[in-house]
C-alpha positions as CSV (number, residue, x, y, z in Angstrom):
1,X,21.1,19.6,-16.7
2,X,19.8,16.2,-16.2
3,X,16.4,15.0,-16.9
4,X,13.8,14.3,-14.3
5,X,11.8,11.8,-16.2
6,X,12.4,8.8,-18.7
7,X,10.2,6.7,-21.0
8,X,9.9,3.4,-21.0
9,X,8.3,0.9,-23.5
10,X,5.8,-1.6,-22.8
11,X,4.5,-4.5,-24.3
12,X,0.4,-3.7,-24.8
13,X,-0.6,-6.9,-23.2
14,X,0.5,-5.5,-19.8
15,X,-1.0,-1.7,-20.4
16,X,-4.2,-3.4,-21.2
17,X,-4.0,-5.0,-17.7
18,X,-3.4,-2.0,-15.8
19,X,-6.2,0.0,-17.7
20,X,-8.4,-3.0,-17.0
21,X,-7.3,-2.7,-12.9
22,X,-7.9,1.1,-13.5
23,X,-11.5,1.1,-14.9
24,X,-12.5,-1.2,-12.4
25,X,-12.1,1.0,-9.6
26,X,-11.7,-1.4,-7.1
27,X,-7.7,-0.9,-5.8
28,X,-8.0,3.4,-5.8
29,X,-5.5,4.0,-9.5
30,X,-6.8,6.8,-11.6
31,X,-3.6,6.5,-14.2
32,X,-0.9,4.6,-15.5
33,X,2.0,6.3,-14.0
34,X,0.4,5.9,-10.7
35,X,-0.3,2.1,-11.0
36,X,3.7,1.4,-12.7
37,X,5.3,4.3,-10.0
38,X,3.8,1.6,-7.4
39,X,4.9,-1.2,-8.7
40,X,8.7,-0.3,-9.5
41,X,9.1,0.8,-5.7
42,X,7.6,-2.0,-4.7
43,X,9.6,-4.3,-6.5
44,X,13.3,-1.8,-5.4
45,X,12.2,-2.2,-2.0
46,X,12.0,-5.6,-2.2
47,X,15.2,-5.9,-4.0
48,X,16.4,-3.9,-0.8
49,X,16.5,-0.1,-2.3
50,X,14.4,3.3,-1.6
51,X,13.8,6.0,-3.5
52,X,13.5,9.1,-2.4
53,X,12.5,7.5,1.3
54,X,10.8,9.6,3.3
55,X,11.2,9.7,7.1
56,X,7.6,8.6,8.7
57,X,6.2,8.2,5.5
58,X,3.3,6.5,6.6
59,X,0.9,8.5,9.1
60,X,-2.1,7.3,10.8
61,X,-5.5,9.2,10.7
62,X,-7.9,6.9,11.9
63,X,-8.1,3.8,13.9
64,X,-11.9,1.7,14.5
65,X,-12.4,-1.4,15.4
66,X,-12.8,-2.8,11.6
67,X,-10.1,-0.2,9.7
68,X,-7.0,1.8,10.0
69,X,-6.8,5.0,7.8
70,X,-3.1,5.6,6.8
71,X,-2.1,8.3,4.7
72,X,0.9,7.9,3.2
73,X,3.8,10.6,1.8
74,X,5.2,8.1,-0.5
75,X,2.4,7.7,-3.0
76,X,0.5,11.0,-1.8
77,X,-2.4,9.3,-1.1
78,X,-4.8,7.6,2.1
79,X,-5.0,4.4,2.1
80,X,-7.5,1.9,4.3
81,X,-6.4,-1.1,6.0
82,X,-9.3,-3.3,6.7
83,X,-9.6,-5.8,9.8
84,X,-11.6,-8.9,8.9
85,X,-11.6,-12.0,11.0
86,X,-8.0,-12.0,12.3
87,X,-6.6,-10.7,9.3
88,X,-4.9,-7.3,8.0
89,X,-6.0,-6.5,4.5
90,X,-4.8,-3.5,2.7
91,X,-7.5,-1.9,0.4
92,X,-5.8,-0.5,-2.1
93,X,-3.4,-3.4,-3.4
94,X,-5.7,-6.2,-1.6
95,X,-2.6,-7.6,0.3
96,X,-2.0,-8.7,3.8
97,X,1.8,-8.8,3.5
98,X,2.6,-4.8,2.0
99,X,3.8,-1.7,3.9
100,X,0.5,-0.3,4.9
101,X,-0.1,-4.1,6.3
102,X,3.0,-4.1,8.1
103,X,2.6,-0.5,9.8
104,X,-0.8,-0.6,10.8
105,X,0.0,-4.4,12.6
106,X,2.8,-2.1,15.0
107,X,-0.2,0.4,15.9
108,X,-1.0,0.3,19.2
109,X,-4.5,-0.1,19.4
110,X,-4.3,-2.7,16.6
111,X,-2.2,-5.0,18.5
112,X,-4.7,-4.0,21.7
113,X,-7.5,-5.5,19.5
114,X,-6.0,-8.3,18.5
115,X,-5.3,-9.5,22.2
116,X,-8.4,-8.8,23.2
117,X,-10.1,-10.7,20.3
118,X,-7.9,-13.6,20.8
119,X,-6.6,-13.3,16.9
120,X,-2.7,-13.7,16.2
121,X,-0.9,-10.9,14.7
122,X,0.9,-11.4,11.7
123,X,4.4,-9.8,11.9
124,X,7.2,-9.8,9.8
């Protein structure tokens, strides 16, 4: 039988900086697991590998003028993109170049606004 998880060591300087990102509240982690789970995909996908992918992993559930609400399969979890003077910026990792980014520049009625405001979309 094989195991599901594995443990991994860290050096304390880097849990001290995720707890630190954690209590402040600001990018939406409530735990360790959730903050380094993130960060490996990230980093695999990058590298050019998925985990588990999931087809459509990304939904949207709202679209305004100033956000996109996503929720997304992959990390169970909604996520706001924010629209601020031409630019994309996802709330949770405060990026304008991450998956959430990415999908919510193909959205129709983002791209729609971004003509009509007379901003250039970012695409990658």
């Amino acid at each position: 039988m094989s195991k599901k998880f594995a443990s991994v060591s860290l050096p304390k300087e880097l849990i001290d900086k995720i707890d630190s990102i954690i209590r402040d509240g600001r990018y939406g982690y409530e735990s360790r697991p959730e903050f380094i789970k993130e960060a490996i995909r990230k980093r695999l996908s990058e590298l050019g590998y998925e985990i588990n992918r999931i087809v459509h992993a990304l939904k949207v559930w709202n679209v305004t003028k100033d956000s996109v609400t996503i929720f997304d399969e992959t990390l169970n979890r909604w996520v706001n993109v924010l629209i601020r003077e031409g630019k994309i910026i996802c709330e949770l990792d405060r990026s304008e170049d991450c998956t959430h980014v990415r999908f919510a520049a193909e959205i129709p009625e983002i791209v729609s606004l971004f003509r009509r405001m007379g901003w250039k979309l970012r695409r990658r």
